[in-house]
DRENVODREN-932960 format. One record per atom (N, C-alpha, C, CB): atom name; z, y, x. Coordinates in steps of 0.05 Angstrom, whole numbers. Glycine has a CB too. Example, Ala and Ser with C-alpha at 12.3 -4.5 7.8 and 13.67 -1.06 7.14 Angstrom:
2
> a/Z/Y/X
> N/156/-114/264
> CA/156/-90/246
> C/156/-66/264
> CB/181/-89/226
> N/142/-45/257
> CA/143/-21/273
> C/157/1/258
> CB/114/-12/282
//
This chain:
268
> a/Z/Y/X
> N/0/-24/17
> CA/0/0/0
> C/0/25/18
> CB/24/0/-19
> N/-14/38/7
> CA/-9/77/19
> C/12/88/16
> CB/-25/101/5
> N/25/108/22
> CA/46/125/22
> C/46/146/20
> CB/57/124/37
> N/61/167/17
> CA/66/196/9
> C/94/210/8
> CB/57/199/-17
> N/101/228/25
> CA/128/242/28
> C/129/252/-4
> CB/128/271/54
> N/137/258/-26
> CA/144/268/-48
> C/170/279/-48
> CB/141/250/-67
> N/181/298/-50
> CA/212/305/-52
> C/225/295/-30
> CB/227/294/-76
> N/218/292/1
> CA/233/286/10
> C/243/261/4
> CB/243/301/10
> N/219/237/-7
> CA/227/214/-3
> C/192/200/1
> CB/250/204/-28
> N/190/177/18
> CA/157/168/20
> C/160/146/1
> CB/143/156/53
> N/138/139/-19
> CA/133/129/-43
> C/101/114/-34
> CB/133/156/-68
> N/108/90/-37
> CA/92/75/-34
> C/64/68/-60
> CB/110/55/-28
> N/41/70/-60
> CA/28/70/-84
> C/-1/53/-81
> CB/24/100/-92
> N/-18/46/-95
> CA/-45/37/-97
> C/-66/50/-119
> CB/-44/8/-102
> N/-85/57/-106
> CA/-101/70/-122
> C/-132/42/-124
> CB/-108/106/-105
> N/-128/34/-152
> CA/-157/18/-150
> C/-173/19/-188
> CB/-149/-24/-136
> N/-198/22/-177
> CA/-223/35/-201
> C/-229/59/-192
> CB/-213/40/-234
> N/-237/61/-213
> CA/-259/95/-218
> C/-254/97/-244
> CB/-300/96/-212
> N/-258/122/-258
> CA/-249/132/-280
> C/-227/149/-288
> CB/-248/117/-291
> N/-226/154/-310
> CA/-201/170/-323
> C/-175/151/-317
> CB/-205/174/-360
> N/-152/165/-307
> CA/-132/161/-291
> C/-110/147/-309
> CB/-125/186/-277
> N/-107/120/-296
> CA/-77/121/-318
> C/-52/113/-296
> CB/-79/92/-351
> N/-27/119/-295
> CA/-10/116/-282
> C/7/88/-290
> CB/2/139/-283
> N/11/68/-278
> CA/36/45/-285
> C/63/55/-273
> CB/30/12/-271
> N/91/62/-292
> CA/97/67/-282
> C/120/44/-288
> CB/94/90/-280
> N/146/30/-271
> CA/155/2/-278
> C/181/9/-280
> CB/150/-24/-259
> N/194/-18/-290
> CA/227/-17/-284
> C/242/-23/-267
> CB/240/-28/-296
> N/268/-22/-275
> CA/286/-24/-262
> C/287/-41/-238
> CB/301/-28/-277
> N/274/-40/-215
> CA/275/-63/-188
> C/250/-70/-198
> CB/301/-92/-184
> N/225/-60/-215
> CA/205/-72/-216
> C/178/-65/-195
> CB/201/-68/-240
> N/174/-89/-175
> CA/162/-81/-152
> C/131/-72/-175
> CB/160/-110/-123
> N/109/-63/-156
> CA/83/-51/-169
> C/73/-77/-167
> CB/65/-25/-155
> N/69/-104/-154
> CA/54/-124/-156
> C/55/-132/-191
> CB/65/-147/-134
> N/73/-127/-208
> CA/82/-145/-220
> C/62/-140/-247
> CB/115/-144/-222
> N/56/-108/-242
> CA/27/-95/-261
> C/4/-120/-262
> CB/8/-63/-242
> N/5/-119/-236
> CA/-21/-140/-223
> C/-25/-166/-237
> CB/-16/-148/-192
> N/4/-179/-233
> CA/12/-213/-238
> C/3/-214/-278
> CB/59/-220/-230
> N/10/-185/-291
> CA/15/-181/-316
> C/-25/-179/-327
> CB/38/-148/-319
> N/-30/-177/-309
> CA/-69/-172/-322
> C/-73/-141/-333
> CB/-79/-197/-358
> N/-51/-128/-330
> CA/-57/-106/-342
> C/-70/-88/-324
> CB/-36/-96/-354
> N/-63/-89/-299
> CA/-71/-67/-285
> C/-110/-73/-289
> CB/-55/-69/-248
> N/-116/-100/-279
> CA/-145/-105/-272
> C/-158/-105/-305
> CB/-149/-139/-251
> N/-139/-102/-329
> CA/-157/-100/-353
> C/-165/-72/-353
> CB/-142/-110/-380
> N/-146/-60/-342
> CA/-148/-29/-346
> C/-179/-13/-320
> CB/-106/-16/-334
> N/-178/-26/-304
> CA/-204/-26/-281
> C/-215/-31/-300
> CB/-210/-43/-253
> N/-223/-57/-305
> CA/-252/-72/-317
> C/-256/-46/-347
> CB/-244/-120/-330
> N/-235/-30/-356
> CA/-247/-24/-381
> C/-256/4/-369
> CB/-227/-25/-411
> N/-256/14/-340
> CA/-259/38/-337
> C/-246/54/-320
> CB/-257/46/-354
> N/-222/54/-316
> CA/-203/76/-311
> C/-193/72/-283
> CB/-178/75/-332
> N/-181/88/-271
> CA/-179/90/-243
> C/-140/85/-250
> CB/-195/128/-226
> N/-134/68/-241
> CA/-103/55/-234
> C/-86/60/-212
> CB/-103/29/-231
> N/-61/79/-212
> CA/-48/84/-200
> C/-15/66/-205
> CB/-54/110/-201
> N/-20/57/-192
> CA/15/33/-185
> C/33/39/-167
> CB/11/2/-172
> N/54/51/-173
> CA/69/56/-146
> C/108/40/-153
> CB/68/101/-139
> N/113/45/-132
> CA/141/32/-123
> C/168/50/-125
> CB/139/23/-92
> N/180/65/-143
> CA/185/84/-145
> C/216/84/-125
> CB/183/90/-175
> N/232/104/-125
> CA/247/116/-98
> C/273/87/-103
> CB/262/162/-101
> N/272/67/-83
> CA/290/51/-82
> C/279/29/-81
> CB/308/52/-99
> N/257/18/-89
> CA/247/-3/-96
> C/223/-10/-76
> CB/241/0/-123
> N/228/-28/-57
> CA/212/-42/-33
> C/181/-37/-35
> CB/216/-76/-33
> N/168/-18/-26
> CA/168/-12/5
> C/180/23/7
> CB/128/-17/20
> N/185/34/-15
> CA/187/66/-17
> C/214/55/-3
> CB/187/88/-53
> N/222/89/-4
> CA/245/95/20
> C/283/91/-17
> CB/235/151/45
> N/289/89/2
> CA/321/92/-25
> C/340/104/-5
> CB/341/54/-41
> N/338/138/-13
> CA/364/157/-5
> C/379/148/-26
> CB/361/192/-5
> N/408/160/-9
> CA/437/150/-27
> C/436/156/-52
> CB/466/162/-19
> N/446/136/-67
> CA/461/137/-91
> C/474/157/-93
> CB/477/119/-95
> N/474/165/-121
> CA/458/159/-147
> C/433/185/-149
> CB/483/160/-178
> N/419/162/-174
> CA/392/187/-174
> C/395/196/-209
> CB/350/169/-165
> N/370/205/-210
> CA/374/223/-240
> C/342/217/-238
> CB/389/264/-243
> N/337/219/-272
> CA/319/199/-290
> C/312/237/-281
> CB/328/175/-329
> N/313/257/-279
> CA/299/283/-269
> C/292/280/-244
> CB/314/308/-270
> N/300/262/-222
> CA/286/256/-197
> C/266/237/-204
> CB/304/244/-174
> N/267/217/-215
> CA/250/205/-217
> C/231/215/-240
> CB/260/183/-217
> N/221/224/-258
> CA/207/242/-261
> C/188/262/-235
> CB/225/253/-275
> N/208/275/-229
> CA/196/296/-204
> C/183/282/-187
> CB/218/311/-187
> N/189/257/-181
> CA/172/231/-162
> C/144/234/-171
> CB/183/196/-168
> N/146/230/-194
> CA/115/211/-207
> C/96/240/-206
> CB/119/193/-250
> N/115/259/-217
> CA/97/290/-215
> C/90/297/-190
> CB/112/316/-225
> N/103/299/-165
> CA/97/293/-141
> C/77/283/-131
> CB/109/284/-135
> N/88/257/-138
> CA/55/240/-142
> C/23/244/-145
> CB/55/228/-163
> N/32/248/-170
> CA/10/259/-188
> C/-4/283/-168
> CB/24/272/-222
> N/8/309/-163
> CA/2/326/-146
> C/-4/317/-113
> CB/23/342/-151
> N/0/299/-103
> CA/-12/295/-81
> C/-30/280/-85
> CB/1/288/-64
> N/-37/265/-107
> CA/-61/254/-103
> C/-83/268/-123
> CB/-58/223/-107
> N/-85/289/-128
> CA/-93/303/-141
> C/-100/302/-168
> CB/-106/306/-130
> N/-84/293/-177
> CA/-94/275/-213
> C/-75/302/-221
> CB/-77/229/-228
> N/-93/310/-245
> CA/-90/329/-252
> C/-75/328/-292
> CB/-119/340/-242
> N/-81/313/-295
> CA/-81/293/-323
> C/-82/271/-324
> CB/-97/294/-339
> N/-64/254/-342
> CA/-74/224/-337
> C/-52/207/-358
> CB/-69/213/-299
> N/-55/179/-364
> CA/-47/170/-380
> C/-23/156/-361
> CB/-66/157/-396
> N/3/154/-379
> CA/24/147/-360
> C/31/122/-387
> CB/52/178/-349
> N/38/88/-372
> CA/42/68/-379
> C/67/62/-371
> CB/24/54/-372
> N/97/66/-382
> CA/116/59/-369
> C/127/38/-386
> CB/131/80/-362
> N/142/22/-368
> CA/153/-2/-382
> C/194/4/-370
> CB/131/-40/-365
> N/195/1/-392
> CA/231/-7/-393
> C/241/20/-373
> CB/242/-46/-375
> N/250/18/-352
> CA/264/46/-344
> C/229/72/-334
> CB/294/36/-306
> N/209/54/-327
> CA/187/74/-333
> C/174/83/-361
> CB/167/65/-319
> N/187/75/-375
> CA/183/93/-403
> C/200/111/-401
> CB/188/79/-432
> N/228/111/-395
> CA/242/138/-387
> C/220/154/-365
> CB/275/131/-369
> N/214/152/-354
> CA/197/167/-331
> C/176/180/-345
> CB/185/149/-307
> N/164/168/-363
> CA/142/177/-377
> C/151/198/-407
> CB/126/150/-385
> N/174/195/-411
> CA/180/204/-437
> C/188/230/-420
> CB/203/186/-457
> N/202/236/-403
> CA/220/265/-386
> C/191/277/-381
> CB/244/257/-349
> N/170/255/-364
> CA/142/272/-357
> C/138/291/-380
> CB/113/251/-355
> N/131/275/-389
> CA/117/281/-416
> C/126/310/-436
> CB/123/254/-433
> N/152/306/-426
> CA/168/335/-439
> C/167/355/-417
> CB/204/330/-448
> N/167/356/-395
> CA/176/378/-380
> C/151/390/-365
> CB/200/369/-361
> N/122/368/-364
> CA/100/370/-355
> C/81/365/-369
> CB/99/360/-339
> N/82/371/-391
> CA/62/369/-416
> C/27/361/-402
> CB/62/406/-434
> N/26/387/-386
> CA/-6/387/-375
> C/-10/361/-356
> CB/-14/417/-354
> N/6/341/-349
> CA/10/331/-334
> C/-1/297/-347
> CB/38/340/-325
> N/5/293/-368
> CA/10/273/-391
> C/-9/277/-416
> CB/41/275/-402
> N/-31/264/-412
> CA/-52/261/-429
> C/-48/238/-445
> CB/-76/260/-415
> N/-35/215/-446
> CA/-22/204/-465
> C/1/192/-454
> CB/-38/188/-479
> N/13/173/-469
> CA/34/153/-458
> C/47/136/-476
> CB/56/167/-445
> N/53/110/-452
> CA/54/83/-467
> C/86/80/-473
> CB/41/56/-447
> N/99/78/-480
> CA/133/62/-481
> C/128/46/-497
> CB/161/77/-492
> N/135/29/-467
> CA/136/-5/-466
> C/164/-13/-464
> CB/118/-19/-439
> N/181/-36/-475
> CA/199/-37/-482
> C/224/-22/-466
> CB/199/-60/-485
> N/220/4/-479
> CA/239/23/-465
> C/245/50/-485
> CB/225/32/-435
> N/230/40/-508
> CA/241/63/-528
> C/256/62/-550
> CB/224/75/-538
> N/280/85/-555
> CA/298/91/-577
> C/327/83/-574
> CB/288/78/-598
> N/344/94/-592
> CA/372/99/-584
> C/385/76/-576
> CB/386/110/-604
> N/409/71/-566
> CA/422/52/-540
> C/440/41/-562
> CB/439/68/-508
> N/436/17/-558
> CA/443/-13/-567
> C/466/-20/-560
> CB/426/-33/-557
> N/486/-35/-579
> CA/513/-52/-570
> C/504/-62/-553
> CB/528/-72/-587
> N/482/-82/-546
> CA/482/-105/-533
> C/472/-86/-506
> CB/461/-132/-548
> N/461/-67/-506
> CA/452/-45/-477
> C/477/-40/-470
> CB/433/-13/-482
> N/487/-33/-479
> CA/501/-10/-474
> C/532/-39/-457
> CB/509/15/-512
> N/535/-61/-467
> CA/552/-76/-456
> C/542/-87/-432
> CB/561/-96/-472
> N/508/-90/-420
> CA/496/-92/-404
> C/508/-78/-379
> CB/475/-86/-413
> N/499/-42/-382
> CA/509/-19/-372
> C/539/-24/-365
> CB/503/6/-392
> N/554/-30/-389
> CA/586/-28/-367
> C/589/-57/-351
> CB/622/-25/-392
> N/573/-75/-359
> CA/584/-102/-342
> C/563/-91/-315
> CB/575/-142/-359
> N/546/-81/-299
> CA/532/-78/-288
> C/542/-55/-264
> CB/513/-75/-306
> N/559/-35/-286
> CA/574/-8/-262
> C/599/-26/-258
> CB/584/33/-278
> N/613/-46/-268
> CA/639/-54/-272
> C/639/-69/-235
> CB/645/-78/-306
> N/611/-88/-242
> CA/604/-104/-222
> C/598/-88/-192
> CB/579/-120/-232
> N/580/-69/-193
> CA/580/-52/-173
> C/593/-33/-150
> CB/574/-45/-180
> N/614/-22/-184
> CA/635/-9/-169
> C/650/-36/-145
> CB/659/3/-196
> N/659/-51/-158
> CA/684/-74/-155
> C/666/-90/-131
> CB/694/-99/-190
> N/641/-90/-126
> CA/619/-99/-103
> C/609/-91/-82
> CB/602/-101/-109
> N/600/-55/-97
> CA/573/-45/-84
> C/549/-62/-94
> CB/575/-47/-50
> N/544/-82/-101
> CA/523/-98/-108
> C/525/-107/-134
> CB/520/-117/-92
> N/498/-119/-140
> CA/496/-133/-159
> C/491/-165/-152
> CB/477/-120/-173
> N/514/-185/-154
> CA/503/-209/-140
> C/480/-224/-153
> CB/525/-228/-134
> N/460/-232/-125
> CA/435/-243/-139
> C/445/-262/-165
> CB/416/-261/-116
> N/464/-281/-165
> CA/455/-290/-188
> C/464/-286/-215
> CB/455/-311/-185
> N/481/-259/-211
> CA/488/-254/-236
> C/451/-233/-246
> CB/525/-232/-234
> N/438/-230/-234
> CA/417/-223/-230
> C/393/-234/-243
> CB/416/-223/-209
> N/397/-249/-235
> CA/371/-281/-240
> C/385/-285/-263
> CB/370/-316/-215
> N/401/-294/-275
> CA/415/-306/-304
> C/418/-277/-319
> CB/450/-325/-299
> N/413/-248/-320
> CA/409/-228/-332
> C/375/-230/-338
> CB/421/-203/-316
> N/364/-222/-318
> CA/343/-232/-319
> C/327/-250/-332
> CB/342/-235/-306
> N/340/-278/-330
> CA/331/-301/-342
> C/325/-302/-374
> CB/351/-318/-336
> N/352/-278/-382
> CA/370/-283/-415
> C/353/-251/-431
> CB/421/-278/-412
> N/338/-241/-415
> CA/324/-223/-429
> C/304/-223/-424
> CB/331/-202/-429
> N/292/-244/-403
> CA/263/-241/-405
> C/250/-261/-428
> CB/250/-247/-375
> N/251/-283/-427
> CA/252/-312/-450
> C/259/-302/-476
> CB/277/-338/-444
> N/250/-313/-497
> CA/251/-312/-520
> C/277/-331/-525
> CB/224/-318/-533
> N/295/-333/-548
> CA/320/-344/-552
> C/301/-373/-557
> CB/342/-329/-578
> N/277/-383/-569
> CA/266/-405/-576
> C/259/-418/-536
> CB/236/-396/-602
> N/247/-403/-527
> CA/245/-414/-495
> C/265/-422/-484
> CB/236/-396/-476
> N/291/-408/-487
> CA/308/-415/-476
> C/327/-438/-486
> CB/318/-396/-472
> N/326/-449/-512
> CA/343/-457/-525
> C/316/-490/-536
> CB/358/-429/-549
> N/302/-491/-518
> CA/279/-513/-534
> C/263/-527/-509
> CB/251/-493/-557
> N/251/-501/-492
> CA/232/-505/-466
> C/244/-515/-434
> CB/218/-475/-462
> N/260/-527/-432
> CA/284/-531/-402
> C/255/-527/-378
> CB/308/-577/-398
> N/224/-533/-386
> CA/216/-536/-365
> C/213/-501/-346
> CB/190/-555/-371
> N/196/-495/-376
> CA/190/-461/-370
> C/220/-447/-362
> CB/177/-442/-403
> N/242/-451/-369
> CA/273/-439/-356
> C/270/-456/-335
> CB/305/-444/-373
> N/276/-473/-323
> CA/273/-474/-300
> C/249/-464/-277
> CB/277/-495/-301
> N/221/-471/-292
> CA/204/-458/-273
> C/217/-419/-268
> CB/168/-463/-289
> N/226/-411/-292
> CA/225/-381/-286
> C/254/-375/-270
> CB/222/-364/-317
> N/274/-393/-267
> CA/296/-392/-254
> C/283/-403/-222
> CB/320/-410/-270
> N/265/-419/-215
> CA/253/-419/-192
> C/244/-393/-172
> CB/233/-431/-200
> N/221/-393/-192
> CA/212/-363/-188
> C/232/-335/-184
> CB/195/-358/-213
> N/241/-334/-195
> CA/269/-322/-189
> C/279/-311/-171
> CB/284/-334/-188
> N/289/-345/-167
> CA/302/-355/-140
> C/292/-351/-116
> CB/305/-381/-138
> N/261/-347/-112
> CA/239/-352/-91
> C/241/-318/-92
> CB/205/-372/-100
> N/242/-301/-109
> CA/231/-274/-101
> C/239/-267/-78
> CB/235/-252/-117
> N/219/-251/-65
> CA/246/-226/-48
> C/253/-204/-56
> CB/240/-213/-22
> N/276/-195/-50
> CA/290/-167/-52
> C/270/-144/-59
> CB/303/-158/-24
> N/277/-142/-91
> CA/259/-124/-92
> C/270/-87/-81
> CB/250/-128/-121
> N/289/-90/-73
> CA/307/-68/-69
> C/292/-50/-36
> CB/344/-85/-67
> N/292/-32/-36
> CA/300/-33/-9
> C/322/-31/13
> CB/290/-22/-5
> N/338/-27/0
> CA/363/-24/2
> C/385/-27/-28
> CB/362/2/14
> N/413/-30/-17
> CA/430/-26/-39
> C/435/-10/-55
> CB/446/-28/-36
> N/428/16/-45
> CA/418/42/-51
> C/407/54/-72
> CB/406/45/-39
> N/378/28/-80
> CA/365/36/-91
> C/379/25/-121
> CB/340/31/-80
> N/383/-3/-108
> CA/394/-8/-138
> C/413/6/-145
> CB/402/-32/-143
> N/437/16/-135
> CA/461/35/-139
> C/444/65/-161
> CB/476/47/-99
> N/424/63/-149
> CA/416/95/-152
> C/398/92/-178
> CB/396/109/-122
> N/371/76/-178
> CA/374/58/-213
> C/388/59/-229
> CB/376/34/-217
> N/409/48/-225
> CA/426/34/-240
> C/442/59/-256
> CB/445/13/-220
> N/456/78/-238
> CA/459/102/-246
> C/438/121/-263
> CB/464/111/-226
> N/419/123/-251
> CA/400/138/-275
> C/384/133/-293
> CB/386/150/-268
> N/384/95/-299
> CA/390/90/-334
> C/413/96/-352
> CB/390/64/-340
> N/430/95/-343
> CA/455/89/-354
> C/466/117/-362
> CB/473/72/-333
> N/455/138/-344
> CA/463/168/-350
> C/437/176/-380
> CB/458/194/-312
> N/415/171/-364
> CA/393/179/-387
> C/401/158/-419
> CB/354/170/-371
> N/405/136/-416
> CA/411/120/-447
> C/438/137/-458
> CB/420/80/-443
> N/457/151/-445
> CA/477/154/-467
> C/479/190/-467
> CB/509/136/-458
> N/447/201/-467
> CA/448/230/-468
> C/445/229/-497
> CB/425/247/-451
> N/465/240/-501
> CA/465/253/-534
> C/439/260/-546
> CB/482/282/-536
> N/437/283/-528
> CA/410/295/-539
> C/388/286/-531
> CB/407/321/-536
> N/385/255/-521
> CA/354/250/-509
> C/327/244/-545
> CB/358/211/-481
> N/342/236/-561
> CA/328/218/-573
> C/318/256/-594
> CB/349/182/-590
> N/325/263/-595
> CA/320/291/-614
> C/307/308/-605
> CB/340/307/-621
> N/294/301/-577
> CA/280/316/-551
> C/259/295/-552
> CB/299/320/-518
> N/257/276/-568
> CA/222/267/-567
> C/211/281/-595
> CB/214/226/-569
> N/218/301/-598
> CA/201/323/-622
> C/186/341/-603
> CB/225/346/-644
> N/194/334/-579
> CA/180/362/-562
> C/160/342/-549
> CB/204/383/-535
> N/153/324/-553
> CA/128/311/-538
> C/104/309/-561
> CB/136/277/-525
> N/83/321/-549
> CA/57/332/-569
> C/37/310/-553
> CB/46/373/-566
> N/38/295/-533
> CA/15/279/-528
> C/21/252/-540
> CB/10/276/-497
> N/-2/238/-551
> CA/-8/217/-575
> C/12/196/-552
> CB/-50/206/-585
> N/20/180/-567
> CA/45/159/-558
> C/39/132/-576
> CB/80/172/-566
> N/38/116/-557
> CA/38/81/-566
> C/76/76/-558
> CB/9/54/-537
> N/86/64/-580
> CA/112/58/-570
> C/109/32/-574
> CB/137/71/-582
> N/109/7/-553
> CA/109/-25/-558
> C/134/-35/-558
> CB/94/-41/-537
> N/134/-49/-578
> CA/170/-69/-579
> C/157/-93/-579
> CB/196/-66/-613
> N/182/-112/-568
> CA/179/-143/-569
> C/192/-156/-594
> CB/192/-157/-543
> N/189/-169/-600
> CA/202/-185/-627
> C/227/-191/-615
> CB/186/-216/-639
> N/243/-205/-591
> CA/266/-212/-584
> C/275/-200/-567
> CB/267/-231/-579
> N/273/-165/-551
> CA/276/-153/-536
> C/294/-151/-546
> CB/264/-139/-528
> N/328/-157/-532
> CA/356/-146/-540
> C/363/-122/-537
> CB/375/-156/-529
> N/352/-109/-510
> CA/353/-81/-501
> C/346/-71/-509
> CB/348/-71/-485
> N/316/-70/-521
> CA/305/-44/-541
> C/288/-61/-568
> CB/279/-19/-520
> N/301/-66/-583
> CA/294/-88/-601
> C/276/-66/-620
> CB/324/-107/-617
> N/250/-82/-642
> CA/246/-71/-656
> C/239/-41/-675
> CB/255/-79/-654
> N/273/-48/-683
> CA/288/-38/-690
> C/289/-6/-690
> CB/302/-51/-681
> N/297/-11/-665
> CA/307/19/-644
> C/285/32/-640
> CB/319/15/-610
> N/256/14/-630
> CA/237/32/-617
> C/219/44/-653
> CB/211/9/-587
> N/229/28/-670
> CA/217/40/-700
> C/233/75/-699
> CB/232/13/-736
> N/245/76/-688
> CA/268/105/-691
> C/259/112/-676
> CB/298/108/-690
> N/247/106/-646
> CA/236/122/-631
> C/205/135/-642
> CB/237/108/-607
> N/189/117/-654
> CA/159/126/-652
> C/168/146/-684
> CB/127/91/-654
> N/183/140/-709
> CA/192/162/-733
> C/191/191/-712
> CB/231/154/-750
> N/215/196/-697
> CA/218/215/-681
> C/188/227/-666
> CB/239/203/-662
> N/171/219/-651
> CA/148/230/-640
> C/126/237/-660
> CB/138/211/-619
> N/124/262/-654
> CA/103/276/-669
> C/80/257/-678
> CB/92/300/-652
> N/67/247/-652
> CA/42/238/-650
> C/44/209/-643
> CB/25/254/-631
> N/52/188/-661
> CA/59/157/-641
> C/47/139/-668
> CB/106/149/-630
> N/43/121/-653
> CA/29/90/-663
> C/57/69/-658
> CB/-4/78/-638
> N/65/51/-671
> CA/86/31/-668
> C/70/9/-668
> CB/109/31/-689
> N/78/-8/-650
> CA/63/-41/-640
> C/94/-51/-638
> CB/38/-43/-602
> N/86/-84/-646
> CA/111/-92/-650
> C/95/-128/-642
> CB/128/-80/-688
> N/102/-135/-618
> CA/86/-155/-603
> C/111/-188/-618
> CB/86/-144/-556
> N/96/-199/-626
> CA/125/-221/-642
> C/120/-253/-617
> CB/113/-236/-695
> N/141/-254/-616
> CA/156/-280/-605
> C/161/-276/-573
> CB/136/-309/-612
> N/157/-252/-567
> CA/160/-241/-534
> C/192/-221/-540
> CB/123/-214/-520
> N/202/-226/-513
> CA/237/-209/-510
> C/224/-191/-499
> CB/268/-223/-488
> N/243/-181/-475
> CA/239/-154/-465
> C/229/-161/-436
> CB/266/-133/-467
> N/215/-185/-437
> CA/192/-189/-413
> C/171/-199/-416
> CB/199/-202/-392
> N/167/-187/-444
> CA/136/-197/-455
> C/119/-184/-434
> CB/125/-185/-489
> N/120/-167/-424
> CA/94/-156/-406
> C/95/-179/-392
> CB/95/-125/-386
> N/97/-194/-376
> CA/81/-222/-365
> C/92/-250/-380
> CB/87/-226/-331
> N/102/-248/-399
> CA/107/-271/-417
> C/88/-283/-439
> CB/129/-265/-429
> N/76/-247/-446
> CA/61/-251/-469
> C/41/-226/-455
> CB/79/-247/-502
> N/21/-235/-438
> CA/7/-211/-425
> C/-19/-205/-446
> CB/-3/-218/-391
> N/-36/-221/-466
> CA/-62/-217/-464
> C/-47/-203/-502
> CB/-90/-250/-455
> N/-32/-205/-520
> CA/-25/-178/-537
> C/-22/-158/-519
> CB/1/-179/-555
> N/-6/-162/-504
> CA/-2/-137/-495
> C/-19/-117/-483
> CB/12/-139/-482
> N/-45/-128/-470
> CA/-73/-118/-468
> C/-82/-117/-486
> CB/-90/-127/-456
> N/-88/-132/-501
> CA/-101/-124/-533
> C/-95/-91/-549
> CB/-84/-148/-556
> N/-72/-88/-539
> CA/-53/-64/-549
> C/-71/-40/-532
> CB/-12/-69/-538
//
């Protein structure tokens, strides 16, 4: 991948196609390969568009200054971005903590955000989130880390559908393999510390969800049928709220349908 100083941090990225620009932007420890693994990035080439994938500040190969960050740095990243590589407009695709990235864009850089996707990452914060968030700072504080396998078994329990997990032992184990095999998507502890912090500040802003009245570019908000974190439900309250939004509601995928259930989700 290429690189770029942005804010005083270097941000690792890939530029591949030609065409009207759309940005992937990912979650939480989500390296940029994973666009790739998902078919979305190369559906998005083949239909046209010039694809920008990057690794955002913490997450292997970009750089992770200390803990903690703000869902307004990361924002300022992608705009950064955007400005050094000269994209001037462009469609921003964020999934789970990059739908935060895209939703802040989108408000504070209007000219910036020609449309945008929230992918299971939209609408107000959930019992079952929100107990996520304190078992996660509880673990950190009392660590500094998050241990891999409380990691992999978080992971495991929200990516799978409750029917995969409770029917399929082969697919849970193959995906507890895989897992197991990744490397660090971190680049440090740092990064995750610093993540981890600027979901957890942006989900319990009072006023975030009453501040998507101020986003005027057309919005796809996608939910999974078994996503615990942003079920349904929630993202139906998010797309009511946006001026200009379409609701997709992808059935029998959790909140890791983007490579569980990849070819709806291109369809979309």
């Amino acid at each position: 991948m290429d690189s770029v100083a942005v804010n005083g941090v270097r941000l690792a990225y890939e530029r591949v196609g030609t065409g009207r620009p759309v940005v992937l932007a990912g979650g939480t420890g989500m390296p940029p390969v994973a666009w790739e693994f998902s078919g979305l990035r190369d559906a998005l080439v083949e239909a046209g568009h010039e694809v920008v994938t990057y690794a955002a500040r913490g997450v292997a190969p970009s750089d992770a200054p200390p803990a903690p960050y703000t869902m307004a740095q990361l924002a300022a990243d992608l705009e950064g971005l955007l400005t050094a590589l000269d994209i001037g407009e462009t469609a921003v695709v964020g999934y789970s903590l990059g739908g935060f990235t895209a939703e802040l864009l989108a408000r504070s850089r209007p000219d910036l955000v020609r449309s945008l996707v929230l992918m299971a990452g939209a609408g107000p914060l959930t019992a079952v989130l929100d107990a996520v968030l304190r078992a996660e700072a509880e673990l950190i504080e009392a660590t500094g880390t998050l241990p891999p396998a409380f990691v992999r078994l978080q992971t495991l329990l929200s990516t799978l559908a409750p029917s995969v997990l409770c029917e399929d032992e082969e697919q849970v184990r193959g995906w507890l393999d895989l897992l197991s095999s990744q490397e660090q998507a971190w680049t440090s502890a740092e990064g995750e510390r610093g993540q981890s912090a600027a979901a957890a500040d942006w989900l319990r802003d009072g006023t975030r969800m009453g501040r998507l009245r101020d986003i005027t570019a057309p919005a796809l908000v996608v939910c999974f049928e078994h996503d615990t974190y942003f079920p349904p439900r929630s993202g139906q309250v998010a797309a009511d709220s946006l001026p200009n939004s379409r609701f997709v509601h992808v059935p029998g995928a959790a909140h890791g349908g983007l490579l569980t259930h990849p070819q709806p989700v291109k369809d979309h």
